[in-house]
N, C-alpha and C positions, 0 to 999 in steps of 0.2 A: 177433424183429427181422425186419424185411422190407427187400430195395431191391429194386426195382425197374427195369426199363427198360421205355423210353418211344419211342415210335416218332408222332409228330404232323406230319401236313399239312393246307395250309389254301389253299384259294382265294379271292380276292374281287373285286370290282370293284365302281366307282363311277362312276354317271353325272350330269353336269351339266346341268340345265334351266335353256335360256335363251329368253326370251320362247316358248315353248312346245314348242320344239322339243329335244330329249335329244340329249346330246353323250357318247361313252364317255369319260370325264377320265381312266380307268385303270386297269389290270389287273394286279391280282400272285398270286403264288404264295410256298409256304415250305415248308418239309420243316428238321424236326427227329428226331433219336436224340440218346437220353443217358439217366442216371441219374435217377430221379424221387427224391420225398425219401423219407429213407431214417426207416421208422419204429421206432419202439422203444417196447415194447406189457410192461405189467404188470396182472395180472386176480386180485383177491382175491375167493372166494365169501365171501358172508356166510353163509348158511344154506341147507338141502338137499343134495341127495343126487344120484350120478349127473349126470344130464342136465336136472336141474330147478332153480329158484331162483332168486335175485337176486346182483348181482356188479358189484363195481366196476371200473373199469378206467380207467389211466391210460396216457396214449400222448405221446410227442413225438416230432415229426418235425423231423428233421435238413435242410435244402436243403445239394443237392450245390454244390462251391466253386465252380463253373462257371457257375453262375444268377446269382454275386452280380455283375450291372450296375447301371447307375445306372435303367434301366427295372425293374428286378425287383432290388427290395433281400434278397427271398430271406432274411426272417426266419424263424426257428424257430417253430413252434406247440406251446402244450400242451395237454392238455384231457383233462378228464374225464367220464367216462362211466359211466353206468344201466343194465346188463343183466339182463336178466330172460328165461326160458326154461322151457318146461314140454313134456314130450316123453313124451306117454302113448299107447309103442308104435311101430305105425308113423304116424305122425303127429305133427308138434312146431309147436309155436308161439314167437316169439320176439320180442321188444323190444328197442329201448336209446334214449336220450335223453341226447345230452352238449351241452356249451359249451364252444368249443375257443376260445382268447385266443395275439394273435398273427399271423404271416403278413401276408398282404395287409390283412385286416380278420375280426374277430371274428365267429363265429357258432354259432348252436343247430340240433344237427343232431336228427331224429329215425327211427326207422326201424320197421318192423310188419313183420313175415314170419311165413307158413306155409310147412312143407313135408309133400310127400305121398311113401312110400316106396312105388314100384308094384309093383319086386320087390326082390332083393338089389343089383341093378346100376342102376335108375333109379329116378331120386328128380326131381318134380318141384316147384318153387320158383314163389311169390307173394311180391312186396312190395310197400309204400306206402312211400315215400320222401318229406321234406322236407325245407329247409332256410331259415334265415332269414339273412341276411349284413346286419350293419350298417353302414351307412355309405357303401355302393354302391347308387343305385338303377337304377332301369332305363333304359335306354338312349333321349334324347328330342330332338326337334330343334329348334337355337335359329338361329333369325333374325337374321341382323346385314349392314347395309348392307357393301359391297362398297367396298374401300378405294382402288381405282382409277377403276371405272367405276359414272359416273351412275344413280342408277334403277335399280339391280342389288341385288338380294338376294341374300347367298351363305347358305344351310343346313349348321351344323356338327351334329354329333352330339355330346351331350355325357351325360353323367348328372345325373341331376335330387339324388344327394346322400343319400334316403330309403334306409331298410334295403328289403332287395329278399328276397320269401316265395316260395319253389317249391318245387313236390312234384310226384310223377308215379307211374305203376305200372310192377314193372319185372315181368316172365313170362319164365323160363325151366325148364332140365332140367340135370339129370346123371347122366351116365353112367359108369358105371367097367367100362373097358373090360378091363385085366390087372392085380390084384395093386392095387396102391396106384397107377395112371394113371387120373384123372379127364378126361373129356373135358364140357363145360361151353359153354351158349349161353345165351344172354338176348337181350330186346328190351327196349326203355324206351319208353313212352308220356307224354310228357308233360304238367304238369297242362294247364286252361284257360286259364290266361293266361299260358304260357310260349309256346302254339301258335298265331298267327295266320298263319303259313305251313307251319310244320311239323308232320304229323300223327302220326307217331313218330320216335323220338329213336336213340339206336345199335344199332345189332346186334352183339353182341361173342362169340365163339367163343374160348373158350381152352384151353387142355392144362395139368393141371396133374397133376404127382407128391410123394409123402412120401417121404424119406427115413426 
């Protein structure tokens, strides 16, 4: 079982073009803390040994009582999952391929990782990551005359409806600094057609310990 907390801000703004000239229409901010959903994780091996094999895995996630508005109905998700794993030494290699049903809208995830062990304390991490989401597609702009004023186009944003495909590479390390304290960074690069402004994706640092 996992939960999570969650720490999100976001900035944005939108500007109006009127006969050629841009108008700022408006600037906002947000800042959230709370509870992310809280997961609950079952993994039967089928066959092998140690660190190697094939294995199923079943998960659902819980959304905390607090998500449920009428914007974010904050369904449960379930899904199963394809793990596979082979780890000859210091070096391993890993997969998994599930279909999660549920949530906002249904999808197939997939995932490809190596890792390299440099000594007993740093292990460095490769991934390929994807994902396919049905029923969201990507974000497009639709044209529609202006309800007060003549000769005026207003531009909404809307989604075009199609299942929407991204994948990206993700590079990081870990370190274990005392006993069972993981310290942990990564970078995200996203695919080709996630990036027409952005040339990488988060930088995420985190601490992690085993009880």
């Amino acid at each position: 079982m996992a939960v999570p907390v969650e720490w999100l801000t976001l900035e944005g703004s939108r500007l109006n073009v009127y006969r050629g000239s841009q108008f700022l229409q408006a600037i906002a901010t947000a800042e959230a803390t709370g509870l992310g959903d809280i997961a609950i994780r079952g993994k039967v091996r089928l066959f092998g040994d140690r660190g190697s094999g094939p294995a199923v895995l079943e998960e659902v996630r819980l959304p905390p009582a607090a998500r449920k508005t009428c914007s974010d109905p904050a369904k449960p998700r379930t899904g199963t999952v394809i793990v596979g794993s082979v780890e000859p030494g210091m070096f391993a290699a890993n997969f998994n391929a599930g279909y999660t049903v549920g949530g906002v809208a249904d999808q197939f995830d997939y995932r490809l990782s190596a890792s390299l062990a440099l000594s007993a304390h740093v292990t460095l991490i490769g991934e390929l990551v994807g994902r396919r989401i049905d029923g969201i597609g990507a974000i497009t702009q639709e044209r529609a005359p202006h309800p007060t004023i003549a000769d005026v186009d207003t531009l909404r944003l809307v989604t075009s409806g199609d299942s929407t495909n991204t994948n990206g590479v993700i590079a990081g390390a870990k370190w274990n600094v005392f006993e069972s304290w993981l310290v942990n960074g990564s970078v995200a690069v996203p695919g080709q057609q996630q990036r027409p402004c952005a040339r990488t994706g988060p930088v995420c640092v985190g601490l992690e310990v085993a009880f």
